[in-house]
C-alpha positions, -999 to +999 in steps of 0.1 A: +000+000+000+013+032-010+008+046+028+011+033+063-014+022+083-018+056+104-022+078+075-048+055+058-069+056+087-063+087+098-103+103+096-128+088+076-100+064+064-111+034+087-143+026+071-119+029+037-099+000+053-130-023+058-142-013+025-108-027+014-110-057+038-145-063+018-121-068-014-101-090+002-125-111+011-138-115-026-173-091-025-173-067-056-165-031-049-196-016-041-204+012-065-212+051-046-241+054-033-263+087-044-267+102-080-287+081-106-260+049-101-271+040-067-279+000-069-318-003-056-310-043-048-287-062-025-261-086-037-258-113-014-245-146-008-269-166+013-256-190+041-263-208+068-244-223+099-231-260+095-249-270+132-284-257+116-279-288+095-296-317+112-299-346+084-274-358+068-244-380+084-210-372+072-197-338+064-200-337+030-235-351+031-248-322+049-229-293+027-250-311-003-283-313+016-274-275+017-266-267-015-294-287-025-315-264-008-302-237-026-277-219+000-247-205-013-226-213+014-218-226+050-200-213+082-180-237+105-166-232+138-128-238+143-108-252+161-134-285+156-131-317+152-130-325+118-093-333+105-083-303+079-084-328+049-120-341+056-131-304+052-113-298+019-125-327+003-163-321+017-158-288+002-151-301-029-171-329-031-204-307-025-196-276-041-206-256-013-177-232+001-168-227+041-168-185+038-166-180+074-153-199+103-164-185+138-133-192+167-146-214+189-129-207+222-139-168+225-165-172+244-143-194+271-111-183+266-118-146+261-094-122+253-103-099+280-101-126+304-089-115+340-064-145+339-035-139+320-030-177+310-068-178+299-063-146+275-032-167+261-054-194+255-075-171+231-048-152+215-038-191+206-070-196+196-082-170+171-045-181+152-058-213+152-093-201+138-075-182+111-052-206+101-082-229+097-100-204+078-072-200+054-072-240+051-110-242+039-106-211+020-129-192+038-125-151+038-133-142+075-133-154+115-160-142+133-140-132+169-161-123+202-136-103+212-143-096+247-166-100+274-175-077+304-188-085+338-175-096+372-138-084+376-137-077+340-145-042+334-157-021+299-122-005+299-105-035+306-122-055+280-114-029+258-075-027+262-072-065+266-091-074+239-073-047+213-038-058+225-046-098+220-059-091+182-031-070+174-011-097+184-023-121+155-028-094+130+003-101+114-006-137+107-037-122+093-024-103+069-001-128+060-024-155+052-054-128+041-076-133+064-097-107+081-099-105+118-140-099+118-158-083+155-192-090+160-221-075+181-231-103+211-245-093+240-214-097+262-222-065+279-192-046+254-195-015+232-237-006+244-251-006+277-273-040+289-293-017+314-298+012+290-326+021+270-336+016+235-321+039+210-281+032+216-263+039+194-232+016+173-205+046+179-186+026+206-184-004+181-168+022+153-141+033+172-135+003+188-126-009+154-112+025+141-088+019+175-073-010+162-064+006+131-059-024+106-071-028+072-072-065+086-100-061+110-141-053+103-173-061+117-194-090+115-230-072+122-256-094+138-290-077+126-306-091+156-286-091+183-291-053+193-322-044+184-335-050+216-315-015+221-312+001+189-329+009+154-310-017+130-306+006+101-287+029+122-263+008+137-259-001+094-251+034+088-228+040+118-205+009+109-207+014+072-177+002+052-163-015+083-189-041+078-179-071+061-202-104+068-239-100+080-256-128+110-295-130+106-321-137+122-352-122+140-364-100+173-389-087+186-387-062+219-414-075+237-414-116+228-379-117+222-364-145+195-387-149+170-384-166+134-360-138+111-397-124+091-415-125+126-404-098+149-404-062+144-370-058+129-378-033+102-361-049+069-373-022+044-353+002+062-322-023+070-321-036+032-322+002+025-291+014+044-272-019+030-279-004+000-269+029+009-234+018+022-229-003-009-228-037+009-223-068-015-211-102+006-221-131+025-256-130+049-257-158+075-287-176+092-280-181+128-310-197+141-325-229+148-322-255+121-337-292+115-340-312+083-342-304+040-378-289+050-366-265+081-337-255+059-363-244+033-380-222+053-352-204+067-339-196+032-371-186+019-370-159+055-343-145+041-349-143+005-381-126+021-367-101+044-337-092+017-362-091-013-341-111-028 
């Protein structure tokens, strides 16, 4: 790049970098938004997690039960069980990629862990996450980075957390593989106890901290709108958002199907639209056989007026 890493993101130049991240990971650049070009549509890659996948008994059986359903793709946890070369060849075999892998110690092993050796234990994992990522030839790990409560405090979170990822940013960049934060409720960047109407700005410059054309956002549509209006927290993030998770709320029953709560998808498609999103959209809900599988598509297709 023909500037460092402070300049570039110096400003406005952080939602540039996940913009760029966006490229990396293989999504078309997004045209600008405004003037008489602005796309009216979303261009999206439709997925679903491999555990919503209930028939089926080996590994490749259940990535062509999903392609034969018609999703475009699957995300995988990692580190797991399955050895590197059953992957690839399920891959393969089905003709249905792995374009995401979500770490699967983050949650245990945080990275804003009060225990020193327990934070270790995550930086180690989220390497091993992207190294397996880079192995199925997926373009993003999904990272929790942090979570507060107890002993572990917002600001403590907060420093821990950025000083483990920077840790395993250069083996990101090396292998290409984006370092991707998403929105949980782990009590980090919004307040559990606060009202509706929060907005994503802690999120942003959480992101914008770390500074790395290596790390973005992997925005759950669901998870805050308990708190917040979805389309906003679209906007706020902006380029920084890479990978979407999907499924459906509602603030007085709580988890509902993804077209069942009062998530308001007109306005969420429209502000993907405005910030030129093109990538991968991912069902994280309950799953079951060929028929259940069905359904959830046909949600999304719905709610993405796709």
């Amino acid at each position: 790049m023909p500037m460092d890493r402070r300049t570039l993101l110096r400003g406005t130049g952080a939602a540039v970098a996940a913009g760029w991240i966006a490229g990396a990971a293989g999504a078309r650049p997004a045209p600008r938004t405004g003037g008489t070009t602005m796309r009216r549509e979303l261009d999206l890659k439709l997925a679903l997690g491999l555990g919503m996948i209930e028939a089926g008994g080996s590994l490749v059986e259940k990535l062509r039960l999903a392609r034969e359903v018609g999703f475009d793709g699957v995300e995988m946890d990692c580190p797991n069980s399955f050895p590197d070369a059953e992957v690839a060849a399920a891959v393969r075999e089905s003709g249905l990629p792995v374009h995401s892998v979500v770490d699967s110690v983050h949650w245990k092993s945080t990275l804003s862990h009060a225990d020193p050796a327990e934070r270790e234990k995550g930086v180690r994992g989220l390497a091993a996450a992207i190294r397996g990522a880079k192995t199925y030839g997926a373009s993003g790990v999904l990272l929790v980075p942090c979570v507060v409560g107890g002993e572990v405090t917002h600001e403590a979170a907060w420093e821990r957390s950025v000083a483990g990822i920077r840790r395993v940013l250069p083996l990101a960049a090396e292998l290409g593989i984006p370092i991707l934060v998403e929105n949980v409720w782990n009590g980090f960047c919004y307040d559990p106890e606060g009202p509706v109407g929060q907005t994503a700005d802690r999120l942003a410059a959480y992101v914008d901290e770390i500074a790395s054309p290596w790390v973005g956002v992997y925005l759950d549509l669901g998870n805050h709108r308990k708190y917040a209006d979805v389309d906003g927290w679209v906007r706020t993030l902006g380029r920084r958002i890479v990978k979407l998770h999907v499924k459906g709320y509602h603030r007085e029953k709580g988890w509902t199907e993804i077209d069942q709560g009062d998530i308001e998808w007109p306005a969420v498609r429209a502000a993907l639209v405005e910030i030129g999103f093109t990538g991968w959209a991912t069902a994280e809900v309950g799953g079951g056989d060929a028929a259940r599988l069905r359904q959830v598509l046909a949600q999304m297709r719905g709610v993405f007026g796709s």
